[in-house]
C-alpha positions in Angstrom: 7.8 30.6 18.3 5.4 29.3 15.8 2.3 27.0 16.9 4.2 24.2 15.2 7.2 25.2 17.0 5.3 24.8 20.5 3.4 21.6 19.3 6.6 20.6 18.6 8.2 21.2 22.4 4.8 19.6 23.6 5.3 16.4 21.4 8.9 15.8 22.6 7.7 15.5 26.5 5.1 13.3 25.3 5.4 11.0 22.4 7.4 8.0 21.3 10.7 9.5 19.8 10.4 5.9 17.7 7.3 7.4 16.2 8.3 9.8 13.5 6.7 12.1 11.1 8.1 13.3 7.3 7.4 17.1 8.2 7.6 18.8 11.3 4.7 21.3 10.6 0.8 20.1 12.3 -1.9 19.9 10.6 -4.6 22.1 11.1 -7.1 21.0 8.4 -7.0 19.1 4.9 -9.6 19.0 2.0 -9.7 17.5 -1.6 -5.5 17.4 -2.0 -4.7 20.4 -0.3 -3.4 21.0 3.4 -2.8 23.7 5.7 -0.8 23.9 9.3 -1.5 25.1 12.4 0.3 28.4 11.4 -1.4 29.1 8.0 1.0 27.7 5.2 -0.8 25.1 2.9 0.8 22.1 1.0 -0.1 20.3 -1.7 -0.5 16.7 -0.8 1.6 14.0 -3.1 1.3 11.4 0.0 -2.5 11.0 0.9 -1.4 9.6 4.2 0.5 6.8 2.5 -2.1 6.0 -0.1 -5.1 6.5 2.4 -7.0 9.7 1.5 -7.2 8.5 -2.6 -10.7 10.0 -2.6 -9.7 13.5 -1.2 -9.1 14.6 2.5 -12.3 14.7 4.1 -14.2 13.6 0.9 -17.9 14.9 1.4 -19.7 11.5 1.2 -17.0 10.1 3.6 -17.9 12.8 6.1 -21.5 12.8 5.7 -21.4 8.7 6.6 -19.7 9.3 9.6 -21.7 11.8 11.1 -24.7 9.7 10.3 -23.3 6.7 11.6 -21.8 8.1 14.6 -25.4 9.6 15.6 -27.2 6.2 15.1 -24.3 4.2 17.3 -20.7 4.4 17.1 -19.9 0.2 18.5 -21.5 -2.9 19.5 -18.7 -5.7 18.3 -19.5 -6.9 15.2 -18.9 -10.9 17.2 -21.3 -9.7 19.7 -23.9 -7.5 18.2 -23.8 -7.4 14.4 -24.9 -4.5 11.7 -25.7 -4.9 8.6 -23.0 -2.2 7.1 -20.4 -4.9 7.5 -22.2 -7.1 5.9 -22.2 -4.3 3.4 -18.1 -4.1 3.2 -17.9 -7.5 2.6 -20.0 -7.9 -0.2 -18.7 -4.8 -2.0 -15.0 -6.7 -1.2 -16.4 -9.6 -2.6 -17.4 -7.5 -5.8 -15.2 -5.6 -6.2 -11.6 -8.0 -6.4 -10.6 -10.0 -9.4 -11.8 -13.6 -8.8 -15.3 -15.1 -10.7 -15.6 -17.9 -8.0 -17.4 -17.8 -4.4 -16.1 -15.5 -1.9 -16.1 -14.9 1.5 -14.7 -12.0 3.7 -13.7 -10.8 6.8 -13.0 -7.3 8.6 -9.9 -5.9 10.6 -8.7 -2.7 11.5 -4.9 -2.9 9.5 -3.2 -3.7 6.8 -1.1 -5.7 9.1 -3.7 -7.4 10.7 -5.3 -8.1 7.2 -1.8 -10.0 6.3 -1.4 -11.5 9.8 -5.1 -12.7 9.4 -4.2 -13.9 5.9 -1.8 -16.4 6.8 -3.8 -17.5 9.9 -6.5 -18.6 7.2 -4.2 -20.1 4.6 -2.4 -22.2 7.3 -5.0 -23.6 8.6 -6.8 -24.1 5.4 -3.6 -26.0 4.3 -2.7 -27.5 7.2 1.3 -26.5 6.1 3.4 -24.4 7.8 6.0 -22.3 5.2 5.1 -18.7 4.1 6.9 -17.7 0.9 7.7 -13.5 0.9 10.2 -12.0 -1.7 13.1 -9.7 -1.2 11.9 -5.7 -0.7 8.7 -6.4 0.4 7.0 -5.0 3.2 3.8 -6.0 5.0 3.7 -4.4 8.6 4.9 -4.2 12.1 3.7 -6.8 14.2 5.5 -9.9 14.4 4.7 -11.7 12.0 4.1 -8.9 9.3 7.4 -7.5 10.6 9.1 -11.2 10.2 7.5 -10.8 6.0 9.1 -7.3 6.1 12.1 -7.3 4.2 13.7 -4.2 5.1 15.6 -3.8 8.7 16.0 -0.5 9.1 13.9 1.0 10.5 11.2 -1.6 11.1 12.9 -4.7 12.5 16.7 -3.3 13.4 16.4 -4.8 17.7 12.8 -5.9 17.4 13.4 -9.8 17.1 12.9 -12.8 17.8 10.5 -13.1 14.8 8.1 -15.5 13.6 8.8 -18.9 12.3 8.3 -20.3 9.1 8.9 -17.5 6.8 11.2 -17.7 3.7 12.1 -15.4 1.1 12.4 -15.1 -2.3 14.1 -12.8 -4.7 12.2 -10.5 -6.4 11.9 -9.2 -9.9 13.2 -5.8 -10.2 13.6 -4.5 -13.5 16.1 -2.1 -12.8 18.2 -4.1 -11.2 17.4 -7.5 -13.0 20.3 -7.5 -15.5 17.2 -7.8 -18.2 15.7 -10.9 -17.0 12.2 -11.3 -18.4 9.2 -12.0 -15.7 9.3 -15.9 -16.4 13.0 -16.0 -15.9 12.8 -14.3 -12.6 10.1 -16.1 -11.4 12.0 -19.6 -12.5 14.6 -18.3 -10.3 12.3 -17.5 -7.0 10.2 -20.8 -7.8 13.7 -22.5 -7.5 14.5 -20.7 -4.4 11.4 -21.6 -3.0 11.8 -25.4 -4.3 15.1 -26.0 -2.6 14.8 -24.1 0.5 11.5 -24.6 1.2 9.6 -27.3 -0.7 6.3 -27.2 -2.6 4.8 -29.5 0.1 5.8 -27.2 3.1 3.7 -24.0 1.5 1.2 -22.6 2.9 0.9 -19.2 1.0 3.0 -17.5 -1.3 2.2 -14.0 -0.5 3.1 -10.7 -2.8 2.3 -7.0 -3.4 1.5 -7.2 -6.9 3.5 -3.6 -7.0 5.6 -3.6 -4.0 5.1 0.2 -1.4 7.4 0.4 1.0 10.2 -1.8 -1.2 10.6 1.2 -3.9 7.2 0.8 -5.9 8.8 -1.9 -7.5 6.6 -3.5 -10.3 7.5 -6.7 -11.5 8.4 -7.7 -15.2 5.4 -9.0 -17.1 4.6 -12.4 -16.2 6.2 -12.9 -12.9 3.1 -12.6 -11.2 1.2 -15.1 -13.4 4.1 -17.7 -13.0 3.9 -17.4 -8.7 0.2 -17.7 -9.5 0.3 -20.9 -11.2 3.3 -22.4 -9.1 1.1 -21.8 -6.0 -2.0 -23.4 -7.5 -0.4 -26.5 -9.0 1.6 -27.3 -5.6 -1.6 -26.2 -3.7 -0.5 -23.1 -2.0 -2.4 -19.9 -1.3 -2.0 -17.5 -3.3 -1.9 -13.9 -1.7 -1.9 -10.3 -3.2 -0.9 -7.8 -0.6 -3.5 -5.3 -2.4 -3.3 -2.6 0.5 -0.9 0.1 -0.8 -2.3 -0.9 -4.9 -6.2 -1.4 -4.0 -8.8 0.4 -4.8 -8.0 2.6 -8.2 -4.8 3.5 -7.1 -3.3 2.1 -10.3 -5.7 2.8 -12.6 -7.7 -0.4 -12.3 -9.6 -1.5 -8.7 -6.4 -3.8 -7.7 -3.5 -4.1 -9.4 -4.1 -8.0 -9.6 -6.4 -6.9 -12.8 -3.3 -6.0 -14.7 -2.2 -9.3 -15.8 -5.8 -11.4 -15.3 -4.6 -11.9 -11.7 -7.4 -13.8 -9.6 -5.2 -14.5 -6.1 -6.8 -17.1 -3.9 -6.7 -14.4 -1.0 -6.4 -10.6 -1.4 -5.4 -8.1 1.6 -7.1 -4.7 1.2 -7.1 -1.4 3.7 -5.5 2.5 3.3 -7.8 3.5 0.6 -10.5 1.2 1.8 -11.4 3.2 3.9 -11.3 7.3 2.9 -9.3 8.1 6.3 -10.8 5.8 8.7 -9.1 2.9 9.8 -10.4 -0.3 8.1 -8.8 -3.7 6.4 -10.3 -6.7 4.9 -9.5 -10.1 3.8 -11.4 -11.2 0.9 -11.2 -14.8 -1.1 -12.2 -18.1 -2.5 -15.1 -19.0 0.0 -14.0 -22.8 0.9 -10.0 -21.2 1.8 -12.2 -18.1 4.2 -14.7 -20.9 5.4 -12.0 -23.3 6.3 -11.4 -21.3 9.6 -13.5 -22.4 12.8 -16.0 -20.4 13.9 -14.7 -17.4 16.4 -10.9 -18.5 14.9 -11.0 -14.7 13.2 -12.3 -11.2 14.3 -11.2 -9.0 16.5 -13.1 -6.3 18.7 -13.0 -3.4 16.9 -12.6 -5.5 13.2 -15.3 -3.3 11.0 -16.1 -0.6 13.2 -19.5 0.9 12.1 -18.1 4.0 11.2 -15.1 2.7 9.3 -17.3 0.2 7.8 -19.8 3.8 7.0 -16.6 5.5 5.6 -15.6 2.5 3.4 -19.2 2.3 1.9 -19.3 5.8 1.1 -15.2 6.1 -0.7 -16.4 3.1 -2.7 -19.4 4.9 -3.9 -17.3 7.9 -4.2 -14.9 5.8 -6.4 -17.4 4.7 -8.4 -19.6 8.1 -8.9 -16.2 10.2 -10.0 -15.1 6.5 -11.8 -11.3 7.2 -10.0 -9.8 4.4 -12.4 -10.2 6.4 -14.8 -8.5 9.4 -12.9 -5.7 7.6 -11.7 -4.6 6.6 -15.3 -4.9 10.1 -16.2 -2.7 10.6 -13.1 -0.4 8.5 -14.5 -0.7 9.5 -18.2 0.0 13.4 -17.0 3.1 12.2 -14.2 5.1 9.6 -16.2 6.2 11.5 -19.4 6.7 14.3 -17.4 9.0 12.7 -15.2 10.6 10.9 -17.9 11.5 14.1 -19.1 12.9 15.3 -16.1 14.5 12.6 -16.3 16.9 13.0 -19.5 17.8 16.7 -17.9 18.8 15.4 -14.8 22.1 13.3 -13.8 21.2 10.4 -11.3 17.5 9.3 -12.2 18.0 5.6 -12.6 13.8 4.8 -13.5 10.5 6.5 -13.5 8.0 3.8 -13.1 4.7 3.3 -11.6 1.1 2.6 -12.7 -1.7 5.2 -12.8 -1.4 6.8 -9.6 1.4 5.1 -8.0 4.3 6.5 -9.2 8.4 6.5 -8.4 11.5 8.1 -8.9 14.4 5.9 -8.1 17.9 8.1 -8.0 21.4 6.7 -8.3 24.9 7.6 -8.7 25.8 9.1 -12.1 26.8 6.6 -14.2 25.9 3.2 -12.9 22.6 1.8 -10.8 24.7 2.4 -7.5 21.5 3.6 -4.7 21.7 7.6 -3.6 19.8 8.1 -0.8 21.2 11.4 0.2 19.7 12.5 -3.2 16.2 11.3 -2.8 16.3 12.9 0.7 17.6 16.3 -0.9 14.6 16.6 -3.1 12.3 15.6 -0.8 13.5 17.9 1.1 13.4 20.6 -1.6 9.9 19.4 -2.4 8.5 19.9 1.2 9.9 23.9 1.3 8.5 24.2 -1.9 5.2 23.5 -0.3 4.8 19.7 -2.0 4.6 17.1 0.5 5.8 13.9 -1.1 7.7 10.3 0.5 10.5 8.8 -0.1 10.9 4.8 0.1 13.2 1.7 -1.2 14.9 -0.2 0.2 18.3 1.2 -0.4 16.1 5.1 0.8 17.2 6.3 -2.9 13.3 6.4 -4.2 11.2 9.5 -4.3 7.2 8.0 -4.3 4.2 10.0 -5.5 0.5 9.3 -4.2 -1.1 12.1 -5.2 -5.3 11.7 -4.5 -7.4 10.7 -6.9 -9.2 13.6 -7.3 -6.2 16.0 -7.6 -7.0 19.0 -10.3 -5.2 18.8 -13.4 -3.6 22.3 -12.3 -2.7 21.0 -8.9 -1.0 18.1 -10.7 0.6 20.5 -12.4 2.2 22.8 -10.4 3.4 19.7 -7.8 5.2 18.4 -10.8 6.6 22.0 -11.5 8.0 21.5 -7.8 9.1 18.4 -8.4 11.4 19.2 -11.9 12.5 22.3 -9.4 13.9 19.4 -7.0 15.4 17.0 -9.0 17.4 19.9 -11.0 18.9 21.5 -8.0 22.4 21.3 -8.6 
């Protein structure tokens, strides 16, 4: 029996079966984009913990910061006894996300908690009730994030009642858009929205400007924009779900950049924090100060050392300039895959910005979903040594998140692994 093997045995006797994991081999330790088990085998990492490790496992500065911070003191509260490196979050947030106007911020431990948080603030800031959410999307597990969840299986399927006051909206998926341009889908939503909901009733109209979970879909050019201005003329919030897109994952520090994007609020976490477990909200400073005070924290929102380990992967970011290396991610994975593409039968799109990229695989001949064929690869991928995810909501998309500072070799050779994969009779 292997040590994964008896980790295994110990895991069933103790953990959640709801709680799954993509592999059943344990980690021993990870570096850079490599990891190796508890019985010696290595794999290359396509996943980064969902889009969390984008500066490398165990990124030097990230684990210098926290052995620093963790020596000086590891909690007071930030609402009891504050520090000044949350302070320091905040302003880099404030920085750092598309928007020339005054900002405020606030800390939290989650992307879910950052979206819950989110539409706590633009409630009350409105005074309105309606949150507008659009078909794939996916923004947590609690009950309200799992209520703006699209997808039921597997995070809502028994879980309900949910929270009030949510409506969605379609989305605009190129794929499966019949060729509608970005302003016709979004005249569409926007007349969704109008009839079932009401400009009046909005609160927020919140979106991942390139949907995770949902299939990496990324909206025709222009949809965005048009939300964006329907919001602000029928004075709704405007939110970009930037937790899965933040922080050079596409090539730019949030996807928002892409079309001149400047959301009234903007959800950030995963690669926020280079492992550690940190979230932000971050926006127009009269929507953030419209909240009472003690109406937002938490007691372990901005943790010292999370806040340590997000100040050092922004610096990181910055110092190795991972924009720049996520567009070259992209530039090397896209015509690669696009070329795997015209050998194989059953690739529907390759799509994706810098280095958020997707395979989404249907039935021969038409745009008809195959999940069993995403799950094949993956599978294929993952005894090849490559980890990689699958998502979608139809479970028929293969998702790459390789780190940011992935060698060009490494790149390489996962792609190798993946052409191996998709070809497999």
């Amino acid at each position: 029996m292997t040590s994964s093997d008896e980790l295994h045995k110990r895991r069933a006797s103790a953990v959640a079966r709801g709680v799954s994991s993509v592999i059943s081999s344990y980690v021993d330790t990870a570096a850079g984009a490599g990891i190796r088990d508890v019985d010696g085998n290595t794999w290359l990492d396509f996943a980064s913990g969902i889009a969390v490790t984008s500066v490398g496992n165990a990124a030097p500065r990230v684990v210098a910061a926290v052995q620093q911070q963790a020596e000086r003191f590891t909690h007071t509260c930030f609402m009891v006894a504050p520090y000044e490196s949350y302070v320091a979050v905040c302003e880099q947030l404030i920085e750092l996300t598309p928007g020339a106007f005054e900002k405020r911020a606030a800390l939290f431990n989650s992307g879910a908690e950052a979206v819950e948080n989110a539409v706590k603030i633009a409630r009350h800031a409105t005074g309105r009730p309606a949150v507008v959410v659009f078909d794939h999307a996916y923004h947590g597990r609690t009950n309200l994030t799992m209520a703006l969840t699209a997808k039921v299986m597997p995070y809502k399927h028994r879980m309900g009642p949910f929270a009030p006051e949510v409506y969605r909206a379609p989305m605009s998926y190129p794929l499966r858009d019949g060729g509608r341009s970005g302003p016709e889908a979004a005249r569409t939503a926007i007349d969704v929205i109008e009839k079932q909901v009401g400009g009046p009733n909005v609160a927020a109209v919140l979106i991942e400007p390139i949907q995770g979970e949902g299939g990496f879909v990324e909206p025709a050019p222009g949809f965005l924009p048009a939300l964006a201005a329907w919001a602000r003329d029928n004075g709704a919030v405007f939110i970009a779900d930037e937790i899965q897109t933040g922080f050079c994952r596409t090539g730019d520090w949030f996807a928002s950049e892409h079309e001149n994007l400047e959301p009234d609020l903007v959800t950030t976490a995963k690669g926020m924090g280079g492992g550690l477990p940190i979230a932000g909200v971050v926006g127009r400073a009269e929507i953030m100060d419209a909240v009472h005070a003690g109406g937002l924290g938490g007691t372990y929102g901005g943790n010292p050392i999370a806040c340590a380990a997000a100040l050092a992967a922004v610096e990181t970011m910055r110092e190795l300039d991972l924009t720049t290396a996520a567009r070259r991610i992209g530039d090397a994975m896209l015509p690669r895959l696009r070329e795997i593409a015209d050998k194989a039968d059953g690739i529907g799109d390759v799509r994706g910005r810098g280095a958020m990229i997707a395979v989404e695989l249907v039935r021969p001949g038409g745009i008809d979903p195959d999940p069993p064929a995403a799950a094949a690869a993956a599978k294929a991928c993952h005894e090849a040594g490559l980890l990689v995810l699958t998502c979608g909501t139809y479970g028929n998309v293969l998702r790459f998140l390789p780190p940011l500072v992935i060698s060009d070799p490494d790149l390489a050779r996962g792609l190798d692994i993946v052409e191996r994969a998709l070809l497999l009779p």
